[in-house]
mmCIF file of the N, C-alpha and C atoms, coordinates in Angstrom:
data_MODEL
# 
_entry.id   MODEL 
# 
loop_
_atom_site.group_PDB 
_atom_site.id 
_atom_site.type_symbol 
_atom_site.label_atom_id 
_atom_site.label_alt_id 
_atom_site.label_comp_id 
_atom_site.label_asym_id 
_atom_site.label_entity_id 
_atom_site.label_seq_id 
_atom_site.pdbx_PDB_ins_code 
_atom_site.Cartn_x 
_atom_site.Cartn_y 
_atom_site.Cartn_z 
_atom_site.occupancy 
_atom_site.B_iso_or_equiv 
_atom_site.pdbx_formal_charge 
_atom_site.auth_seq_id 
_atom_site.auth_comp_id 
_atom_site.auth_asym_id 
_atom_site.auth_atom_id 
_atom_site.pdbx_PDB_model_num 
ATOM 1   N N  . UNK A 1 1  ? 130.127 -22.672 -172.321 1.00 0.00 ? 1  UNK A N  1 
ATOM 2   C CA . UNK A 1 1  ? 129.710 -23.838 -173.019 1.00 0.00 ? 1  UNK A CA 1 
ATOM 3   C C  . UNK A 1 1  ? 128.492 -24.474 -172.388 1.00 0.00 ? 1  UNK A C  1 
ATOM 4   N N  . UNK A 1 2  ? 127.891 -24.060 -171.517 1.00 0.00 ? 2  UNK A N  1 
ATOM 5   C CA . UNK A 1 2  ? 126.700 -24.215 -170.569 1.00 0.00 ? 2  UNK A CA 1 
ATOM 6   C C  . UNK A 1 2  ? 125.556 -24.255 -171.326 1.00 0.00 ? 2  UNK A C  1 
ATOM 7   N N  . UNK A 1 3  ? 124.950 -25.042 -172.142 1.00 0.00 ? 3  UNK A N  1 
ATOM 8   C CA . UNK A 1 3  ? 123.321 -24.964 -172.610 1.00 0.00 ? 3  UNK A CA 1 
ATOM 9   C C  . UNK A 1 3  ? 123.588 -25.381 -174.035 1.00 0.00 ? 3  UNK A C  1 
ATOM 10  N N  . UNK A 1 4  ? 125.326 -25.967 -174.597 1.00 0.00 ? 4  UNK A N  1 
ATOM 11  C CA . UNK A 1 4  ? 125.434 -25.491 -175.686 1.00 0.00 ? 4  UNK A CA 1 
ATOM 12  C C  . UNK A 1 4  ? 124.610 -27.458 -176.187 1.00 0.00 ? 4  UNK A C  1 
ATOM 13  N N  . UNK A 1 5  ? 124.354 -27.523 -177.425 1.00 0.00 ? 5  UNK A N  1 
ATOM 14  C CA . UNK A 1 5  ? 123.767 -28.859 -177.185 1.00 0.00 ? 5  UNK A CA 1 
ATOM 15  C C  . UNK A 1 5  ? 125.217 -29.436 -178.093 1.00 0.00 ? 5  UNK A C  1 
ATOM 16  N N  . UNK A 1 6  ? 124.869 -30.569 -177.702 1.00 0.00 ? 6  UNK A N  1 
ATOM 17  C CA . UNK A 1 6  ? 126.468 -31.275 -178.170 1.00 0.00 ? 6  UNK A CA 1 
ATOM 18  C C  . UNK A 1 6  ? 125.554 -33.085 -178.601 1.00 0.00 ? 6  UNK A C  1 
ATOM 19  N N  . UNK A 1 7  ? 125.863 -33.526 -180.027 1.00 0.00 ? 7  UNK A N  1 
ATOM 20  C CA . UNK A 1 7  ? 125.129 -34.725 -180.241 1.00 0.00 ? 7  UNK A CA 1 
ATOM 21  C C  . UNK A 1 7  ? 126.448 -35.893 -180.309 1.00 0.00 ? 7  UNK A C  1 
ATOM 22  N N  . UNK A 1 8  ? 127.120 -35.486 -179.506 1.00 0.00 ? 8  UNK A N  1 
ATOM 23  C CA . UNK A 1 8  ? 128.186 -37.277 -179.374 1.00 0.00 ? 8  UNK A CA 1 
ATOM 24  C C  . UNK A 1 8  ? 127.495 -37.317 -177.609 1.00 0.00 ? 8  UNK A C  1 
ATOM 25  N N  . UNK A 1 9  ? 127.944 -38.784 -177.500 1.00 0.00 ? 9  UNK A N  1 
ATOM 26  C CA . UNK A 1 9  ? 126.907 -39.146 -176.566 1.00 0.00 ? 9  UNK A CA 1 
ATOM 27  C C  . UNK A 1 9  ? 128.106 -38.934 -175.299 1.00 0.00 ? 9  UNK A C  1 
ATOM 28  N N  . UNK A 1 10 ? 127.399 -38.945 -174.520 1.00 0.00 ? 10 UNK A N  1 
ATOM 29  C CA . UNK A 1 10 ? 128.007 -38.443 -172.657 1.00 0.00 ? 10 UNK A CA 1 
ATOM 30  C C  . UNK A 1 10 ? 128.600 -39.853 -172.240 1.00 0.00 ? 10 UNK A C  1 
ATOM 31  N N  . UNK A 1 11 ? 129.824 -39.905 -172.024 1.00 0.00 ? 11 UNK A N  1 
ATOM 32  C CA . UNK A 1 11 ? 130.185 -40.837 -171.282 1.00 0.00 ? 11 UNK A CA 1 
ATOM 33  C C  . UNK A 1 11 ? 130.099 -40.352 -169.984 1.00 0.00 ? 11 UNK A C  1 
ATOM 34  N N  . UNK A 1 12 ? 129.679 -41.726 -169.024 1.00 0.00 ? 12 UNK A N  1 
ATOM 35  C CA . UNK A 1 12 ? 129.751 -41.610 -167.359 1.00 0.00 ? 12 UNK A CA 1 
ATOM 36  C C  . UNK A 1 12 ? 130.818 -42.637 -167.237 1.00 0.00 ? 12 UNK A C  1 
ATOM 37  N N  . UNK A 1 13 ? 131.680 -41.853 -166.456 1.00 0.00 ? 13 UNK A N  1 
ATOM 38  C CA . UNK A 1 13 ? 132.999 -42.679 -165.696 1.00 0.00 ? 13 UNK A CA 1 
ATOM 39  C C  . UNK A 1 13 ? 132.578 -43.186 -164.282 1.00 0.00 ? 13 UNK A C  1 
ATOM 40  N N  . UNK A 1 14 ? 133.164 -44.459 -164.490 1.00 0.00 ? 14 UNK A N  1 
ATOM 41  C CA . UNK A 1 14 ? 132.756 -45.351 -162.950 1.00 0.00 ? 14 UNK A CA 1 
ATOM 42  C C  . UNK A 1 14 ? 134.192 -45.623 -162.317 1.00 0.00 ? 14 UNK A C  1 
ATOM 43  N N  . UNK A 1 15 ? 134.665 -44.996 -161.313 1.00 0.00 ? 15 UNK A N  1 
ATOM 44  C CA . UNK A 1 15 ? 135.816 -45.768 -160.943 1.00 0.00 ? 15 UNK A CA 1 
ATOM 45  C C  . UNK A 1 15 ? 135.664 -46.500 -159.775 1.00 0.00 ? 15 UNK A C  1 
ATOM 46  N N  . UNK A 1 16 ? 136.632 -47.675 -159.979 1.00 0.00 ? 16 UNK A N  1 
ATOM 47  C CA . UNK A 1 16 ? 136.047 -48.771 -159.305 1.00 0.00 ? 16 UNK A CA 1 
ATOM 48  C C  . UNK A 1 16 ? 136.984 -48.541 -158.061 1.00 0.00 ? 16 UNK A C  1 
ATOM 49  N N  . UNK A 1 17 ? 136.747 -49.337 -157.005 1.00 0.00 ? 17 UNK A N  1 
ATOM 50  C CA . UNK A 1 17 ? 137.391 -49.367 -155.610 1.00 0.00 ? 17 UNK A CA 1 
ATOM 51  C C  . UNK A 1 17 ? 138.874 -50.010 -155.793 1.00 0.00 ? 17 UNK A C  1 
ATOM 52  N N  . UNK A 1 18 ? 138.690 -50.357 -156.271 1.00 0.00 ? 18 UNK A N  1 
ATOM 53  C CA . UNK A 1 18 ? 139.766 -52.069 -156.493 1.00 0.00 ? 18 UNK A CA 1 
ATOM 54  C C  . UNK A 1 18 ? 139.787 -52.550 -157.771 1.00 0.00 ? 18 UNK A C  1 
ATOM 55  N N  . UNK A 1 19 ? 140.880 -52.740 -158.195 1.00 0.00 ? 19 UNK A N  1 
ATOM 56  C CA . UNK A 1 19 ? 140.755 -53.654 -159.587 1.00 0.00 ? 19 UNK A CA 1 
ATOM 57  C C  . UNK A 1 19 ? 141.712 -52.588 -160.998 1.00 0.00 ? 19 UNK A C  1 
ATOM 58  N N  . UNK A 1 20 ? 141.274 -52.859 -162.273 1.00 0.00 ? 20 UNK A N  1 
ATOM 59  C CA . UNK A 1 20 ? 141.443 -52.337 -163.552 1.00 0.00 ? 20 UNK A CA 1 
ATOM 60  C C  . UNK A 1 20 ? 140.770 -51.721 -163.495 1.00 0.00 ? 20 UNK A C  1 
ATOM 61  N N  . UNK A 1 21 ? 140.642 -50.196 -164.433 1.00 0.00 ? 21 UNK A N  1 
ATOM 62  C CA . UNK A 1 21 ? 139.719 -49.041 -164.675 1.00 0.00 ? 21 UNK A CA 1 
ATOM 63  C C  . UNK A 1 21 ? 139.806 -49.425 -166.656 1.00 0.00 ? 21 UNK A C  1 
ATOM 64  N N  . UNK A 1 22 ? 138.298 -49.528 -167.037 1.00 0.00 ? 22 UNK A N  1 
ATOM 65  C CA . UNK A 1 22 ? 138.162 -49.502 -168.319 1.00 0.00 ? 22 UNK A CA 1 
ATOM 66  C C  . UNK A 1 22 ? 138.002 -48.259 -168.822 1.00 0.00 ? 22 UNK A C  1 
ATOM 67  N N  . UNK A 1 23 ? 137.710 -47.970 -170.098 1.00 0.00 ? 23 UNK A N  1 
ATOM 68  C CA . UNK A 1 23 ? 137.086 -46.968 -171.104 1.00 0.00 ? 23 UNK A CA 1 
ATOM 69  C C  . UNK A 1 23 ? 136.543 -47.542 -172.259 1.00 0.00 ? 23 UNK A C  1 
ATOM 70  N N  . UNK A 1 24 ? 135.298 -46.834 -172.781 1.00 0.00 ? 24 UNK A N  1 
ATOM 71  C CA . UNK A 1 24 ? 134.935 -47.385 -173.627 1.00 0.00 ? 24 UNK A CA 1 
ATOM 72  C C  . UNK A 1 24 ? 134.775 -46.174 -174.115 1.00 0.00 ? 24 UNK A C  1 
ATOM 73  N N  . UNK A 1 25 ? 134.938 -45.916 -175.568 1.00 0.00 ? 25 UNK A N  1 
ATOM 74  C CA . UNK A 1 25 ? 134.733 -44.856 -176.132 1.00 0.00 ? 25 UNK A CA 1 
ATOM 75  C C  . UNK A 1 25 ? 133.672 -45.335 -177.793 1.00 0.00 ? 25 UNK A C  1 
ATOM 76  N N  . UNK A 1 26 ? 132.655 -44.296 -177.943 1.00 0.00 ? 26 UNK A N  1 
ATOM 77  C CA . UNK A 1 26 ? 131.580 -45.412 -178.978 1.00 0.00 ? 26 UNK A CA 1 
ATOM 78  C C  . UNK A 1 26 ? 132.032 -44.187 -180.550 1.00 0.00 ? 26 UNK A C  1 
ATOM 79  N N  . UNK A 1 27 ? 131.674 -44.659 -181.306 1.00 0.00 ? 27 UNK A N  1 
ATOM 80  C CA . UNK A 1 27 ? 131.548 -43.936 -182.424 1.00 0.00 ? 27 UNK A CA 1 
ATOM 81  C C  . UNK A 1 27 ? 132.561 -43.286 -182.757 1.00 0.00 ? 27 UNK A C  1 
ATOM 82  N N  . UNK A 1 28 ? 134.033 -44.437 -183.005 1.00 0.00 ? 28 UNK A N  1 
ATOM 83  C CA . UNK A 1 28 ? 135.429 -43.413 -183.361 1.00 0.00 ? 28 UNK A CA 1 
ATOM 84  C C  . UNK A 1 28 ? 135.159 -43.182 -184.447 1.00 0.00 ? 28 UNK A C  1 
ATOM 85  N N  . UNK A 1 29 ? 136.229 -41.994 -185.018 1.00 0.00 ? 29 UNK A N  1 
ATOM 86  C CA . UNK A 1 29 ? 136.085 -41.328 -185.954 1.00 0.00 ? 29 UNK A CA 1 
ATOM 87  C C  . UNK A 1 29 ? 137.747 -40.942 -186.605 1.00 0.00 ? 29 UNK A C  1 
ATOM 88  N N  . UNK A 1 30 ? 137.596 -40.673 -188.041 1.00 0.00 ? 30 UNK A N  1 
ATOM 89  C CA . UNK A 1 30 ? 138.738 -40.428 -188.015 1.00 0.00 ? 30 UNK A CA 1 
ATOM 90  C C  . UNK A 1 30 ? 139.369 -38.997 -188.066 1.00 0.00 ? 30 UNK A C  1 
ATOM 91  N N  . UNK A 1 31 ? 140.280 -38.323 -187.302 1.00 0.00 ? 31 UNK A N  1 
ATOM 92  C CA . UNK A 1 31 ? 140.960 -36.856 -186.988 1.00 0.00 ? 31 UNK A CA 1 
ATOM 93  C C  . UNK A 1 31 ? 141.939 -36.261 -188.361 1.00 0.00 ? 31 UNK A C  1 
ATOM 94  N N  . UNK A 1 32 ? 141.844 -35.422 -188.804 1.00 0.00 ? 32 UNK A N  1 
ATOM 95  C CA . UNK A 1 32 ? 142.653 -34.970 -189.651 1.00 0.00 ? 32 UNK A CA 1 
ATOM 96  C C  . UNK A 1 32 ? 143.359 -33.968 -189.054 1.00 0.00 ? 32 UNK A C  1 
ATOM 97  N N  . UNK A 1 33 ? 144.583 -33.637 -189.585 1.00 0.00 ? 33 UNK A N  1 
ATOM 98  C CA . UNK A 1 33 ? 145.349 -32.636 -189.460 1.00 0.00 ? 33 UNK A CA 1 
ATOM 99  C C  . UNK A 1 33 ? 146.173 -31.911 -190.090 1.00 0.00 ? 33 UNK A C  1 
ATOM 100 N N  . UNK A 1 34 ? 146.118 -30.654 -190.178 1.00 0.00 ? 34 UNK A N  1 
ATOM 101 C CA . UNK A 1 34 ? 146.473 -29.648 -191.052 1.00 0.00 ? 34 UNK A CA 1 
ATOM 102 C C  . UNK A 1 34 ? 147.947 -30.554 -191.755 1.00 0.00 ? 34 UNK A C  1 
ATOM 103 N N  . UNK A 1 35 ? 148.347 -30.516 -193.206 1.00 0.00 ? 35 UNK A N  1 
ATOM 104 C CA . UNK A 1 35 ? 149.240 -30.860 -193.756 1.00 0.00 ? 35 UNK A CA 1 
ATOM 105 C C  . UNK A 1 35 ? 150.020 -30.120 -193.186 1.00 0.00 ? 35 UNK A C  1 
ATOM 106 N N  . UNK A 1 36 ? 151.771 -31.031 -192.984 1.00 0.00 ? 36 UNK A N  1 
ATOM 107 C CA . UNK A 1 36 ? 153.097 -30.079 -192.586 1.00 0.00 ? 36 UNK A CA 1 
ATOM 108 C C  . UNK A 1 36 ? 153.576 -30.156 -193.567 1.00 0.00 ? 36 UNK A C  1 
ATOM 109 N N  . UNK A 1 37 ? 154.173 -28.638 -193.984 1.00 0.00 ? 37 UNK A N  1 
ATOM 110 C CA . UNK A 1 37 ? 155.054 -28.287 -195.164 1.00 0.00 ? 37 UNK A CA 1 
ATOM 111 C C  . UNK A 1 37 ? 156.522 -28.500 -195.005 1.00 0.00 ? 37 UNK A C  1 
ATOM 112 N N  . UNK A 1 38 ? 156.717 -29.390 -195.774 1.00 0.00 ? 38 UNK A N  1 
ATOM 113 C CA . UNK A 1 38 ? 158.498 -29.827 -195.319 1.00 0.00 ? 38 UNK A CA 1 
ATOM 114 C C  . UNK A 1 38 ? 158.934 -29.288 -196.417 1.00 0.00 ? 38 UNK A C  1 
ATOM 115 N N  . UNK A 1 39 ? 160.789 -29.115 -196.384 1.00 0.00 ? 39 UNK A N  1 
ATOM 116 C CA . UNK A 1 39 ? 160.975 -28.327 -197.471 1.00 0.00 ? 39 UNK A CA 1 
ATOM 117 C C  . UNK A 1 39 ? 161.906 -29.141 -198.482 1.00 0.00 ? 39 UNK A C  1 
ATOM 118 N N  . UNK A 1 40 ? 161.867 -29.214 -199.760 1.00 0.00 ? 40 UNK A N  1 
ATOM 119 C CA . UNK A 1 40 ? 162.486 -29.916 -200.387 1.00 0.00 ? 40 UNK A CA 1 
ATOM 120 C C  . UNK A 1 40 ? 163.721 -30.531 -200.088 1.00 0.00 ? 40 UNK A C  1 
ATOM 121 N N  . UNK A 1 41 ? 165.139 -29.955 -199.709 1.00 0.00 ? 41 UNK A N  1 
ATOM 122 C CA . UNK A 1 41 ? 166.012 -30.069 -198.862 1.00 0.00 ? 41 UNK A CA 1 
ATOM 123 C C  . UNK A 1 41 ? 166.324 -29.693 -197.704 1.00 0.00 ? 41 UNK A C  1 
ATOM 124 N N  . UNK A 1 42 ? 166.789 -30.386 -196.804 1.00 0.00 ? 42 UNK A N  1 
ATOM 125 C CA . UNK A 1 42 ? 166.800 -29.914 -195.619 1.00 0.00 ? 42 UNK A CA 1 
ATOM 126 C C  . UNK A 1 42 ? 168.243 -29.031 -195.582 1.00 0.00 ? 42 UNK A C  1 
ATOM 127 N N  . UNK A 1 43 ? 168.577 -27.738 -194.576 1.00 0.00 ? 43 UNK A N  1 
ATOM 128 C CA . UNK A 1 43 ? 169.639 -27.220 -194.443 1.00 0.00 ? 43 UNK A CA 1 
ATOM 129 C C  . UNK A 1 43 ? 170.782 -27.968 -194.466 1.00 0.00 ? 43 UNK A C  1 
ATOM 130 N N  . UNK A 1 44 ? 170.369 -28.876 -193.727 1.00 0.00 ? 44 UNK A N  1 
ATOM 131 C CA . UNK A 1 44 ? 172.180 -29.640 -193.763 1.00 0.00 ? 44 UNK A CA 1 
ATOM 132 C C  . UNK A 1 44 ? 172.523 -30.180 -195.123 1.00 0.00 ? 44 UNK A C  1 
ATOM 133 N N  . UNK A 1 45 ? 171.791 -30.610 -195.779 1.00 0.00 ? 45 UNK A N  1 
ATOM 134 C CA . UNK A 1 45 ? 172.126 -31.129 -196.792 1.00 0.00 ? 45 UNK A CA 1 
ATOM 135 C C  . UNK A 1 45 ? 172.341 -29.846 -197.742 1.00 0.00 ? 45 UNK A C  1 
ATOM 136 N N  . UNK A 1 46 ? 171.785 -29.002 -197.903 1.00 0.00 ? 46 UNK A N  1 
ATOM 137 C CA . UNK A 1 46 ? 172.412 -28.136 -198.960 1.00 0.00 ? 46 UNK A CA 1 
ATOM 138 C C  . UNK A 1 46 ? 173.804 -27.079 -198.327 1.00 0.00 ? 46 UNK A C  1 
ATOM 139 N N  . UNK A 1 47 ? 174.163 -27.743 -197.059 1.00 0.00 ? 47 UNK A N  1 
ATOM 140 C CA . UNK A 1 47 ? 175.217 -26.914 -197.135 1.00 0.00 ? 47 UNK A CA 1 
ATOM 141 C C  . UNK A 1 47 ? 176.070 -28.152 -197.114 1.00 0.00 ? 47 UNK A C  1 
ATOM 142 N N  . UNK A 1 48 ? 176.041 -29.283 -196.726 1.00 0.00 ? 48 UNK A N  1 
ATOM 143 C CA . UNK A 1 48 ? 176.973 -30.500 -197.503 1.00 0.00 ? 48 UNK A CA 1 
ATOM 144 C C  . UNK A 1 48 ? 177.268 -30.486 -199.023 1.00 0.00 ? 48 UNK A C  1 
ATOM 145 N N  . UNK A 1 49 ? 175.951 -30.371 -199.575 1.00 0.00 ? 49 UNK A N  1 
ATOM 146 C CA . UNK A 1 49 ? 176.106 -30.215 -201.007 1.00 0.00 ? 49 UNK A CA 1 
ATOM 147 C C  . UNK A 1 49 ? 177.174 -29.191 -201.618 1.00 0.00 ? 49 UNK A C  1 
ATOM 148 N N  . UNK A 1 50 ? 176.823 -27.883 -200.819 1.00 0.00 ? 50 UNK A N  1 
ATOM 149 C CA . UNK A 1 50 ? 177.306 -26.777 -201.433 1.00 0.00 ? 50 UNK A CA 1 
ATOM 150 C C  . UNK A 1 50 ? 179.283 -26.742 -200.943 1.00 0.00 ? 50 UNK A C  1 
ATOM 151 N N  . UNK A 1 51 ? 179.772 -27.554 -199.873 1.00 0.00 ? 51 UNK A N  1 
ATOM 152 C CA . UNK A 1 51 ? 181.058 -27.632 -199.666 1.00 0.00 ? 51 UNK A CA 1 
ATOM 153 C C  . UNK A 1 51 ? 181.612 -29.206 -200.531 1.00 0.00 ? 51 UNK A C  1 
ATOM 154 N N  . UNK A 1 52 ? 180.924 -30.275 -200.787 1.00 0.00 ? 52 UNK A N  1 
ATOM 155 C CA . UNK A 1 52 ? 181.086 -31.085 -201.679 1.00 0.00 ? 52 UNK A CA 1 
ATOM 156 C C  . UNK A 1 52 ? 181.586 -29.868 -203.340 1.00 0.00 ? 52 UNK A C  1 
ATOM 157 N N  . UNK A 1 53 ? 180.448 -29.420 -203.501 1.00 0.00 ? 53 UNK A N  1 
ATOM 158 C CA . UNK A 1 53 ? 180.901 -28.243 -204.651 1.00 0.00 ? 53 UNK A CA 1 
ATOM 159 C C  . UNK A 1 53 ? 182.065 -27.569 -204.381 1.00 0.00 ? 53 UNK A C  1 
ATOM 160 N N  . UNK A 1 54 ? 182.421 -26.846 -203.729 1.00 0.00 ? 54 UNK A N  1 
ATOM 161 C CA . UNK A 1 54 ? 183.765 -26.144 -202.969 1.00 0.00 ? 54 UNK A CA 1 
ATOM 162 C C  . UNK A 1 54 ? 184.728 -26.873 -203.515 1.00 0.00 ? 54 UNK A C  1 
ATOM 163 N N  . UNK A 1 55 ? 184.792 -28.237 -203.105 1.00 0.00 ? 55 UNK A N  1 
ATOM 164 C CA . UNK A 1 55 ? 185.815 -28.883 -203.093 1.00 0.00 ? 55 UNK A CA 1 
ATOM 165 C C  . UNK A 1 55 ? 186.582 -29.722 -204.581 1.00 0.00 ? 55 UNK A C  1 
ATOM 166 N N  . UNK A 1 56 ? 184.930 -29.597 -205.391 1.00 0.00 ? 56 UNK A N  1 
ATOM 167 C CA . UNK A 1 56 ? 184.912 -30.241 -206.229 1.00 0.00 ? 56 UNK A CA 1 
ATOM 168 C C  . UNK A 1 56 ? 185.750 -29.052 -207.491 1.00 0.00 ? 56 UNK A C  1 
ATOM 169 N N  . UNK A 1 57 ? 185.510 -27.527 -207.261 1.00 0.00 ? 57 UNK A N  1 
ATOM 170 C CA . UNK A 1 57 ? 185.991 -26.603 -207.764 1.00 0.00 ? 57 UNK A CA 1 
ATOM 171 C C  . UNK A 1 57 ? 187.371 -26.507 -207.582 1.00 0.00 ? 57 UNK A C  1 
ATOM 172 N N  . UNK A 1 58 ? 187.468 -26.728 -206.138 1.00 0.00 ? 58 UNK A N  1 
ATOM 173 C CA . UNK A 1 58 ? 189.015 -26.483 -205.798 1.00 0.00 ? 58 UNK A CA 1 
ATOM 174 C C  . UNK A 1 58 ? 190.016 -27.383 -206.651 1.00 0.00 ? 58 UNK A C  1 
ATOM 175 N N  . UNK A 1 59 ? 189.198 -28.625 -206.278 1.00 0.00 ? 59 UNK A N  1 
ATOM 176 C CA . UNK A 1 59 ? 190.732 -29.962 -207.030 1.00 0.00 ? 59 UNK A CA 1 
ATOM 177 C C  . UNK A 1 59 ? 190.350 -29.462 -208.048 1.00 0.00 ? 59 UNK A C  1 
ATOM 178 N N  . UNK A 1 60 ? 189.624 -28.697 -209.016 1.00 0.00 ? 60 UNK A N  1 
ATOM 179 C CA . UNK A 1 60 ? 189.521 -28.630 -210.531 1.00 0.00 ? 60 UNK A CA 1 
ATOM 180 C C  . UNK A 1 60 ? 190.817 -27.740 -210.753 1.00 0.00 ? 60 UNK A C  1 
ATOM 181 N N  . UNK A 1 61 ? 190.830 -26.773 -210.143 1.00 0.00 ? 61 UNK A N  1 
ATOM 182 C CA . UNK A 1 61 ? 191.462 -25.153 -209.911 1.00 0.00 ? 61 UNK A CA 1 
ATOM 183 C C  . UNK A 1 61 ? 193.044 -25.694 -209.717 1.00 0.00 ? 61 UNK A C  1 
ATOM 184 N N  . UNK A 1 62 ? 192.857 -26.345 -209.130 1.00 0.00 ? 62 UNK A N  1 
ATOM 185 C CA . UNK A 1 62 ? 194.693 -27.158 -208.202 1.00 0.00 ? 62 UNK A CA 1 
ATOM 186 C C  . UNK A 1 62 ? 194.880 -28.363 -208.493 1.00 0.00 ? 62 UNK A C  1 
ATOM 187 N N  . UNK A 1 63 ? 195.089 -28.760 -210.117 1.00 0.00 ? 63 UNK A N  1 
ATOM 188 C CA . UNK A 1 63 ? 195.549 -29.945 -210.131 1.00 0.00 ? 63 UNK A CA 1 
ATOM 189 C C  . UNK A 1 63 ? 196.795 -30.627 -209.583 1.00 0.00 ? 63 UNK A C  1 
ATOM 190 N N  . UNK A 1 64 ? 196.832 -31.512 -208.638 1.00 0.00 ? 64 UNK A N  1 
ATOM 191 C CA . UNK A 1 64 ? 198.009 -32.373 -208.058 1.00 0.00 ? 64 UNK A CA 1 
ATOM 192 C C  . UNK A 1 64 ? 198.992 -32.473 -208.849 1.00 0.00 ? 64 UNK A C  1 
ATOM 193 N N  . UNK A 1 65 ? 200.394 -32.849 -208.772 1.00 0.00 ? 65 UNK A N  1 
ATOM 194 C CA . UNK A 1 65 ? 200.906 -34.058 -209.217 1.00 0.00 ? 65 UNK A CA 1 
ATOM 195 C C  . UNK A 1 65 ? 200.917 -35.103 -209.123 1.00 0.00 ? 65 UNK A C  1 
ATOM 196 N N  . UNK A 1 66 ? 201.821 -35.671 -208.894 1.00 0.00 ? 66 UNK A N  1 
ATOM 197 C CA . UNK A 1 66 ? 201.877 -37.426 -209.024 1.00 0.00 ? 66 UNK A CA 1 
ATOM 198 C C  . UNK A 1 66 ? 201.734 -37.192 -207.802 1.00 0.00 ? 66 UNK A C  1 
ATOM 199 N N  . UNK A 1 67 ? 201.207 -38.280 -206.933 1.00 0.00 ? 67 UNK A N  1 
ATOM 200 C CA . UNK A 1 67 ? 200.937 -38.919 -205.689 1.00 0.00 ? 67 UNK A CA 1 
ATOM 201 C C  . UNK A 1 67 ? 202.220 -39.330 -205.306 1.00 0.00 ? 67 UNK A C  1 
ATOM 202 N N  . UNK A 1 68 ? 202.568 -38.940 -203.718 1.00 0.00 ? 68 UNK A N  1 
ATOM 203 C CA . UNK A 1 68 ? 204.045 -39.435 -203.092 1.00 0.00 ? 68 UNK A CA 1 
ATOM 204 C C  . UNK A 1 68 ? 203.793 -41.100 -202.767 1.00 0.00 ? 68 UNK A C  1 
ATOM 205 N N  . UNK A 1 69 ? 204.271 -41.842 -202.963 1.00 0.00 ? 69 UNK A N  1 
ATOM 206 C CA . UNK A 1 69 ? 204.231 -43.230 -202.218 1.00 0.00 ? 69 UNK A CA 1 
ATOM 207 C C  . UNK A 1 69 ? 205.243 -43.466 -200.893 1.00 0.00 ? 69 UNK A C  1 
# 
């Protein structure tokens, strides 16, 4: 990277003896970053879903009788 020319400007760092250390940084900018692909449902939920279903088949399949009190 030796000779390469670069047009954001050179910061010089001063550190001081004693005290707070500043930074000043000139000409922010704003960074983008690659979009993350999330996936419509997450695993847990479609295997909640899919034993909610299970269950929902089963009581269909095995209707109860009367409830014991």
């Amino acid at each position: 990277m030796s000779g390469a020319t670069d047009d954001r400007p050179t910061l010089v760092e001063v550190l001081p003896k004693a005290g707070l250390v500043y930074l000043e940084k000139g000409n922010l900018s704003e960074l983008l970053c690659k979009p993350k692909i999330m996936p419509i449902k997450s695993v847990s939920l479609e295997r909640l879903e899919a034993m909610e279903q299970q269950a929902e088949n089963f009581r269909k399949s095995n209707p109860t009788t009367a409830m014991p009190k």
